[in-house]
C-alpha positions as CSV (number, residue, x, y, z in Angstrom):
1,X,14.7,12.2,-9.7
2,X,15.3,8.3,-9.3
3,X,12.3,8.2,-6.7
4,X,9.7,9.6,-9.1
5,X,10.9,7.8,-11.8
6,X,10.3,4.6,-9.6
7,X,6.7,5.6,-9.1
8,X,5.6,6.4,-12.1
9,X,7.2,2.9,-13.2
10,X,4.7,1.1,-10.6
11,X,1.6,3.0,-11.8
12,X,2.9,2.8,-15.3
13,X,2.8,-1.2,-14.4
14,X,-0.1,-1.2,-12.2
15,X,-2.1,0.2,-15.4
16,X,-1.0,-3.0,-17.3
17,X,-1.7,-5.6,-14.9
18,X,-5.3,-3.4,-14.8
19,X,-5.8,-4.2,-18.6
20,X,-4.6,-8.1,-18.4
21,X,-6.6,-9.0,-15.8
22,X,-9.6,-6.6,-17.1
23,X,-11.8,-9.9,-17.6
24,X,-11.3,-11.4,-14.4
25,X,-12.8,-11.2,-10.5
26,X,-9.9,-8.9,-8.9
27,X,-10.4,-8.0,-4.9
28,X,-7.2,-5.4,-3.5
29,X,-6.4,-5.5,-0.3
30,X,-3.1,-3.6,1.1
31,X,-0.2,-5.5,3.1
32,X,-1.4,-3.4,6.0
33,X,-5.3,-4.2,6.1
34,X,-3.9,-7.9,5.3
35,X,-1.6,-8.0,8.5
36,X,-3.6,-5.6,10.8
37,X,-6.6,-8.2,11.3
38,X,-9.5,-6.3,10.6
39,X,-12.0,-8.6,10.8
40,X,-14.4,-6.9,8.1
41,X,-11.9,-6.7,5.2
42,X,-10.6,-10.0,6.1
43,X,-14.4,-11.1,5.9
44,X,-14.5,-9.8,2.5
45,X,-11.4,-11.5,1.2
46,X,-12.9,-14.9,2.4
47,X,-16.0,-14.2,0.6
48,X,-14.0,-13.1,-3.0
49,X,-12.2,-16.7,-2.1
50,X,-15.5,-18.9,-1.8
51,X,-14.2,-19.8,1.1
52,X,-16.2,-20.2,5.0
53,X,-15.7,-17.2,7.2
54,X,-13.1,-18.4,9.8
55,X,-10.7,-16.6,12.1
56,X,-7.2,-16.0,10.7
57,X,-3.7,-15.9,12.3
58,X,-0.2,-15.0,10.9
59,X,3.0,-14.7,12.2
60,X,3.9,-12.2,9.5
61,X,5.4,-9.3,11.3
62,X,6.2,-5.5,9.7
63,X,10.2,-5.5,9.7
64,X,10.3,-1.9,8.7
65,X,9.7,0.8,11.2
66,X,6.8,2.5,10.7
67,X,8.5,6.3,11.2
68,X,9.9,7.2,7.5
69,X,11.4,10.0,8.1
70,X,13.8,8.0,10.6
71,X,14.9,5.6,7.4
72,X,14.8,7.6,3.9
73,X,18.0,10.1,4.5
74,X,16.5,13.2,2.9
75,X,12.6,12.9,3.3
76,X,11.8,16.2,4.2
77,X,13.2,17.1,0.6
78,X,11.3,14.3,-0.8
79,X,8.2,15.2,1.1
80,X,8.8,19.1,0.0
81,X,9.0,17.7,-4.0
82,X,6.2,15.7,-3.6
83,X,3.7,17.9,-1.6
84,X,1.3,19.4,-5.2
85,X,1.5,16.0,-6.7
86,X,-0.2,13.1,-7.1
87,X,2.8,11.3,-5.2
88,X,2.0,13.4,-2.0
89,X,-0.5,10.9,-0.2
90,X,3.2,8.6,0.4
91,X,4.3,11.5,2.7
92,X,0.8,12.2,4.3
93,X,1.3,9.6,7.6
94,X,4.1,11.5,8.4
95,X,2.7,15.0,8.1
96,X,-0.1,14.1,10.3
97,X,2.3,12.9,13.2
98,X,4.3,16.2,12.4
């Protein structure tokens, strides 16, 4: 399946850029907490920077609905596929709306 092939790509990749940057300062912060202006994580990405605490803005805004189901044609069956493996937690939001 092309869609499990992509992800273990990523992780596969993910696991490299983990051993490059093995000897450096890393912080991780998802595109959501980024955009969703929670002060506290934002707080801490200041902090990682060196930088003064200060309030910030964006005019980034999510293009992509947040409903999956309504945008990936056959996500119940990749929901179903996914649901023992480590994959799963992709198709969680949508089982808890369910």
């Amino acid at each position: 399946m092309d869609c499990e092939r992509d992800f273990e790509t990523t992780l596969i990749r993910q696991a490299k850029f983990t051993v490059l940057f093995a000897g450096h300062r890393s912080f991780s912060i998802s595109y959501e907490q980024l955009i969703s202006g929670e002060r506290s994580q934002l707080d801490k990405l200041l902090r990682f920077l060196g930088v003064s605490t200060r309030e910030l803005t964006t005019t980034t805004r999510r293009l992509g609905r947040d409903n999956l189901r309504s945008v990936i044609a056959n996500y119940d069956e990749l929901r179903e596929y996914f649901c023992e493996s480590r994959f799963a937690k992709f198709f969680e939001d949508s089982i808890k709306r369910e």
